[in-house]
C-alpha positions in Angstrom: 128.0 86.4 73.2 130.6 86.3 70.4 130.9 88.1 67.1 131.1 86.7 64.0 135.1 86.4 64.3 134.8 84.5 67.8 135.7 87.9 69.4 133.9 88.0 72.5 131.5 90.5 73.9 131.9 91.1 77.4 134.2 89.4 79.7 135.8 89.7 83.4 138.8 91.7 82.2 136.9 93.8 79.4 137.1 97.3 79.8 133.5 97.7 78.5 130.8 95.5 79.4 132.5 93.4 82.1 128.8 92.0 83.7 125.5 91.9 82.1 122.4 90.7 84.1 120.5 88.2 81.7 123.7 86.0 81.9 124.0 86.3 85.4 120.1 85.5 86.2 119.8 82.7 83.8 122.3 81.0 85.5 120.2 80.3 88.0 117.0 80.1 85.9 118.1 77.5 83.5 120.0 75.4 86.0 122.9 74.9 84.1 125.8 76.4 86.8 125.8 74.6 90.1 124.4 76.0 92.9 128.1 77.6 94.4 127.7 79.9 90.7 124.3 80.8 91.0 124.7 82.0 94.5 128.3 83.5 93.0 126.5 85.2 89.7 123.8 87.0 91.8 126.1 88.1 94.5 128.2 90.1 91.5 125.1 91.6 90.1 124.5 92.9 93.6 127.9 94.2 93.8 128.3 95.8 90.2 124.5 95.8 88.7 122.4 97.3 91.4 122.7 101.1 92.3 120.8 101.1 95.7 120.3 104.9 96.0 118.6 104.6 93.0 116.7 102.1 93.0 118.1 100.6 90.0 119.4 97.1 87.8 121.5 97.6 85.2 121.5 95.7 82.4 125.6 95.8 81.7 127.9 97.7 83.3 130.3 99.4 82.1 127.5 101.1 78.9 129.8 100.6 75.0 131.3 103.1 73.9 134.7 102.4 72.0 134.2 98.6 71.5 135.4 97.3 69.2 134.2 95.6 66.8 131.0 97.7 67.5 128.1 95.9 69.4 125.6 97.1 67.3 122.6 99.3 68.4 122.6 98.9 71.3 126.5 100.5 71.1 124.5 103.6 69.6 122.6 104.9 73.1 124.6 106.8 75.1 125.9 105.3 78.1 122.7 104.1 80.9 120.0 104.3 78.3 118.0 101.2 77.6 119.9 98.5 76.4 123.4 100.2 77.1 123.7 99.8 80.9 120.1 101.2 81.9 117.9 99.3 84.1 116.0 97.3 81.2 112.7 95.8 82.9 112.9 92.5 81.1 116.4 91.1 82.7 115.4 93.0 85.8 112.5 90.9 86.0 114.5 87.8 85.4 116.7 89.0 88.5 113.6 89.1 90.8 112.6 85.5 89.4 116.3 84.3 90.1 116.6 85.3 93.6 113.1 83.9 94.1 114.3 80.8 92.9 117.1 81.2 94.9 114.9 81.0 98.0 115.9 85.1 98.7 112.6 86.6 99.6 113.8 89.7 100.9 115.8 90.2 97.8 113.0 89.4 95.1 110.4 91.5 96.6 113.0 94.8 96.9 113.8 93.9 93.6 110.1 94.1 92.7 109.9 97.3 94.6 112.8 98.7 92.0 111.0 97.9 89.2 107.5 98.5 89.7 106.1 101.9 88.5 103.5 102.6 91.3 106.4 101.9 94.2 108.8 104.4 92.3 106.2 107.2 91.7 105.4 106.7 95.9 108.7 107.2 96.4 109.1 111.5 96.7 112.5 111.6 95.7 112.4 108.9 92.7 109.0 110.2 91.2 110.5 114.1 90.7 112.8 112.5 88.0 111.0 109.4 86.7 108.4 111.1 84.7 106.6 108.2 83.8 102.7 107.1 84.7 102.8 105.1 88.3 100.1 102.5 86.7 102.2 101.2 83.5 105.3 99.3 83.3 108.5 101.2 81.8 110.8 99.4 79.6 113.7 101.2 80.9 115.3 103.5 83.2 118.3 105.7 82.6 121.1 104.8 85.0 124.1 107.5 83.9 124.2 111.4 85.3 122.6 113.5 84.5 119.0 111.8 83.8 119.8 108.8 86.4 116.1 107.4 87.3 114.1 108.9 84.5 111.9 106.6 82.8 112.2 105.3 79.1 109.6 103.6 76.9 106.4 103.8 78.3 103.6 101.5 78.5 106.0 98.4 77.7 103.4 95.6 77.7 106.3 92.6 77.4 107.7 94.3 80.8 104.2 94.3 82.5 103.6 90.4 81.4 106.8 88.9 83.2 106.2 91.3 86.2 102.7 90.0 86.7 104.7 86.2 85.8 107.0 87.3 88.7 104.7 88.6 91.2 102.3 85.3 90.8 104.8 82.2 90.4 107.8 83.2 91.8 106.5 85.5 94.9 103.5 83.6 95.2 104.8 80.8 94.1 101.5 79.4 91.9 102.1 76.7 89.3 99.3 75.5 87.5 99.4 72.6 85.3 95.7 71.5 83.5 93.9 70.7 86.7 96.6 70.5 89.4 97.7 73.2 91.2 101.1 73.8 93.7 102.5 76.8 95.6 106.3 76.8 96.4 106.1 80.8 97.4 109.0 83.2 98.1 107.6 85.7 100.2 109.4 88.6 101.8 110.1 87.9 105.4 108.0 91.2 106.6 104.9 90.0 105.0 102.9 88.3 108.2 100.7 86.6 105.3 99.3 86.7 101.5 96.3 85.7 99.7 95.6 84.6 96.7 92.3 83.7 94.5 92.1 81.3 91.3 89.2 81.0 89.2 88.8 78.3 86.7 86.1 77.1 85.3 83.3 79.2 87.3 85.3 78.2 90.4 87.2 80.4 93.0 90.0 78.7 94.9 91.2 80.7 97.6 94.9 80.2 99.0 96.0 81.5 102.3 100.2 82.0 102.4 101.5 82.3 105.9 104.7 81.9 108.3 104.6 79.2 110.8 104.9 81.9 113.3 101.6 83.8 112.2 99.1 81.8 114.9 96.4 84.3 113.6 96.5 83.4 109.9 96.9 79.8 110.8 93.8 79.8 113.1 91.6 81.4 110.8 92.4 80.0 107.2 91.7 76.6 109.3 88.8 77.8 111.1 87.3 78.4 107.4 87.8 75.1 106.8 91.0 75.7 104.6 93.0 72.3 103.6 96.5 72.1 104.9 99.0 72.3 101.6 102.9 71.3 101.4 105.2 73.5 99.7 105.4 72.5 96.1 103.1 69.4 96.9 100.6 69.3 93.8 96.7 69.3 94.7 94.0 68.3 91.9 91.1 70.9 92.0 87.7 70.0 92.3 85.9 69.4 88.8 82.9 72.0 88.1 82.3 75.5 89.7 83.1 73.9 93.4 85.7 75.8 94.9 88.8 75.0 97.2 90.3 76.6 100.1 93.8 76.0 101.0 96.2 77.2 103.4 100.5 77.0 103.0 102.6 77.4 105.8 105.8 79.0 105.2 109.2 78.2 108.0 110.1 81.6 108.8 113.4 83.3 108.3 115.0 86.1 109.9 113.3 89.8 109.1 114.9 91.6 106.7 113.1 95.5 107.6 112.5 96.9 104.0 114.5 100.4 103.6 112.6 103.6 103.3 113.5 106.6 101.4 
């Protein structure tokens, strides 16, 4: 970003504002740096943008506070609320849909975990100072002492429509275009398995999402008479309310045990 005098906002050597996530995800989403950048732009936001302990993904680090010339409102929080280095839900979501992209399972789904209110109200530690319902998605979370974790705007429906965008194309993988479907998913390398159910049209299509190592899944989703689907190969669905059952098998990658608090 630039002001009006070509002054730029944010840089490497900045003293304020040195990262921000939405550049660094859509670098990956929009295709435009090579594939050495992408990996490069996520592995900073995992160096400077993600507090662990926390659970959060900061929008920009370090928050405004003497810029000048003044970036506007957002310049006006104090430091780690919303827009001024807080974890903002919308460019954490993008994150989760980067490393998906990305082919990081593992990442996306803790990711996910970060940002989703009912994982963060299980959590004993995080829920004491979130302060937010566990069944509606926050549009923020303060990241600076002494209100680090404590949830912002509440019920923040944009926030809750890319989640559920994130959890069903880029986890799951689903892309549906008129009457074609296709599954490229990303799952976590813990899940064994996933399931997933389409209605259109009066007609349920059920998918079956496994690891080539889960004999079990395999065996039944089959045994049901499930049709064997390629990753990102595009199926037509079958016209009025007759369904289709489908099974994808996933190559599996080392486990990646998910850290508990």
């Amino acid at each position: 970003a630039f002001f009006d005098d070509g002054t730029p906002l944010g840089t490497h050597d900045a003293v304020e504002c040195r990262i921000d996530l939405i550049a660094q995800a859509w670098s990956v989403l929009s295709g435009a740096a090579s594939p050495e950048r992408q990996r490069a732009a996520m592995a900073a936001v995992a160096e400077l943008l993600v507090d662990e302990d926390a659970g959060l993904n900061r929008l920009l680090t370090p928050p405004l506070q003497h810029m000048v010339p003044s970036a506007g409102y957002i310049q006006a929080y104090p430091p780690g609320v919303r827009e001024n280095g807080g974890q903002y839900s919308h460019a954490g979501v993008w994150k989760l849909m980067a490393q998906a992209q990305l082919g990081d399972g593992d990442g996306a789904y803790r990711t996910f975990t970060q940002l989703s209110p009912a994982h963060r109200n299980a959590n004993a530690r995080q829920k004491v100072v979130y302060g937010l319902e566990p069944y509606v998605m926050a549009g923020d979370i303060y990241s600076e002492a002494p209100y680090v974790g404590r949830g912002g705007w509440s019920w923040y429906t944009g926030s809750a429509a890319w989640m559920h965008r994130a959890a069903i194309e880029s986890i799951l993988g689903l892309e549906v275009r008129a009457d074609r479907v296709c599954l490229r998913p990303c799952l976590p390398s813990h899940w064994p398995q996933a399931r997933l159910t389409l209605e259109r049209g009066g007609a349920r299509h059920q998918f079956t999402i496994c690891f080539d190592d889960v004999p079990d899944a395999l065996s039944q989703a089959q045994d049901a008479g499930a049709q064997r689907l390629e990753v990102g190969a595009w199926v037509a669905l079958p016209a009025g309310d007759e369904g289709g059952n489908y099974v994808v098998v996933l190559p599996r990658r080392p486990a990646e045990v998910p850290k508990s608090d």
